[in-house]
N, C-alpha and C positions, 0 to 999 in steps of 0.2 A: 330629843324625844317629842314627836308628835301625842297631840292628847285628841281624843273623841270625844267633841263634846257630848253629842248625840245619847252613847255610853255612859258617861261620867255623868250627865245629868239623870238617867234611868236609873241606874245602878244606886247611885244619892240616892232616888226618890225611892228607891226597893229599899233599902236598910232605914230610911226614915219610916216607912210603914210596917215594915219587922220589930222594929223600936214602941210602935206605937202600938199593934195588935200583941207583942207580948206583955204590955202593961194592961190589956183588956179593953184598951180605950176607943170611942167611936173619934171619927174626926171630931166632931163637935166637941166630944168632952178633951180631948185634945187643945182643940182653940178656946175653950173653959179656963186653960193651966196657963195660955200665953198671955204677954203682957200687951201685947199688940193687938188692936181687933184687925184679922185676918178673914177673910172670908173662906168658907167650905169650899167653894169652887177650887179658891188659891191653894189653897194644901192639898186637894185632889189633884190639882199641876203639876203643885212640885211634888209630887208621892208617885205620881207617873212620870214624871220627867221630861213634862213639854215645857215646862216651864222652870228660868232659871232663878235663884233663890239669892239673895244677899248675903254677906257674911254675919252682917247681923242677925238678920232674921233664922238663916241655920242657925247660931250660938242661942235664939231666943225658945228656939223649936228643942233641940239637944238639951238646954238649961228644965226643959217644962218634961221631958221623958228621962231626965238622971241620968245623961247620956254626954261624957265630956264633947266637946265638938273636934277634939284631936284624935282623938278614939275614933269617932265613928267615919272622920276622911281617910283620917287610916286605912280601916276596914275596906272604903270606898275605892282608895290607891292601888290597895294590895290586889281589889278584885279584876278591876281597870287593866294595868299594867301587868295580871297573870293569868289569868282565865283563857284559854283558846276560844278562839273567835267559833262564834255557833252560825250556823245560816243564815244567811240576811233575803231581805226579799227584798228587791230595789221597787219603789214605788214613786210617782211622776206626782208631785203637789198637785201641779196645775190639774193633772185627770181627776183628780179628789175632790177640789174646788167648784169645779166642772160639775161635776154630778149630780144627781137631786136625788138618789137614791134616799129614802127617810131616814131608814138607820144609820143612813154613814155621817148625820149630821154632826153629831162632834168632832169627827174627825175632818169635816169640811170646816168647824173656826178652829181645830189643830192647824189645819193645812194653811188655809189664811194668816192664822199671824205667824207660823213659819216663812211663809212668802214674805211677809213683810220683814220678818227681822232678817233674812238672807239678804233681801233688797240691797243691803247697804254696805253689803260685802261680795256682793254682783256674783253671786253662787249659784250653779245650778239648779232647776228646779227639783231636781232627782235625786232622792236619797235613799241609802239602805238601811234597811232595818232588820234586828236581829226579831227571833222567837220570841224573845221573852216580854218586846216591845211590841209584838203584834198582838200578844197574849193583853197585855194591859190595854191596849186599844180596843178589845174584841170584847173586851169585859165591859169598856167605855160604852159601847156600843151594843151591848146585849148581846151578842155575837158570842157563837163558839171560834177557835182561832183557826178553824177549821173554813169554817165560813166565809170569816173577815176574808182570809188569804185570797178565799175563791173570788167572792166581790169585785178589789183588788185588781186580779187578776182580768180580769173581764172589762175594768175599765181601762186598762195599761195595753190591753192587747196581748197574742200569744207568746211573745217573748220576754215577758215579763221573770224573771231569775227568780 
């Protein structure tokens, strides 16, 4: 069984901020509960899933929302390994990096330290992305997903999927 990471770290990061919006809490009052000082930035990462999270630091984040941490990979596995695959839009790192568009700036140090962590697994520059990771990117980015997509598109050329 192959695993997405791409996926499984999105998906993590959608049920840890399901977790965290049904307790009421802002990130900060969030990072309030944890025993680690974590930075806002960092939990906005791992809540979108560009960023991959520890074992500890899940059990520290799960411990602070009353949230066992078997419970909630669960959820994560189940969603991972059963959910039919939604539309991806293949998008080109390097064109993102590339760019100077203003709004797309987060997604130019998204793009950067993706290049950098593929580096060292000589992986393509190109990868797909589903809706619901374009949706969290366009929010990044102040963008409707409507938008984002166009952008996107315009920098990858017309045969962008």
């Amino acid at each position: 069984m192959q695993i997405d990471v791409v996926t499984y770290q999105r998906i993590l990061g959608e049920e840890i901020r399901k977790l965290r919006k049904r307790r009421g809490w802002t990130r900060k009052e969030l990072n309030q509960h944890l025993q680690s000082d974590i930075s806002l930035q960092t939990l906005a990462t791992y809540e979108l899933g560009t960023r991959q999270c520890s074992v500890i630091r899940l059990v520290e984040i799960c411990l602070a929302l009353g949230e066992l941490p078997h419970e909630l990979l669960a959820r994560v596995h189940e969603r991972v390994f059963t959910e039919t695959p939604t539309d991806r839009v293949r998008i080109d790192l390097l064109a993102i990096v590339r760019d100077q568009q203003e709004e797309l700036l987060p997604l130019r140090r998204w793009a950067r330290d993706r290049l950098a962590h593929q580096e060292s697994f000589h992986a393509t520059t190109e990868i797909q992305l589903d809706i619901g990771a374009l949706e969290q990117m366009a929010q990044l980015c102040g963008l409707d997903t409507v938008e984002l997509i166009s952008k996107l598109r315009r920098l990858d050329g017309p045969d962008l999927n």
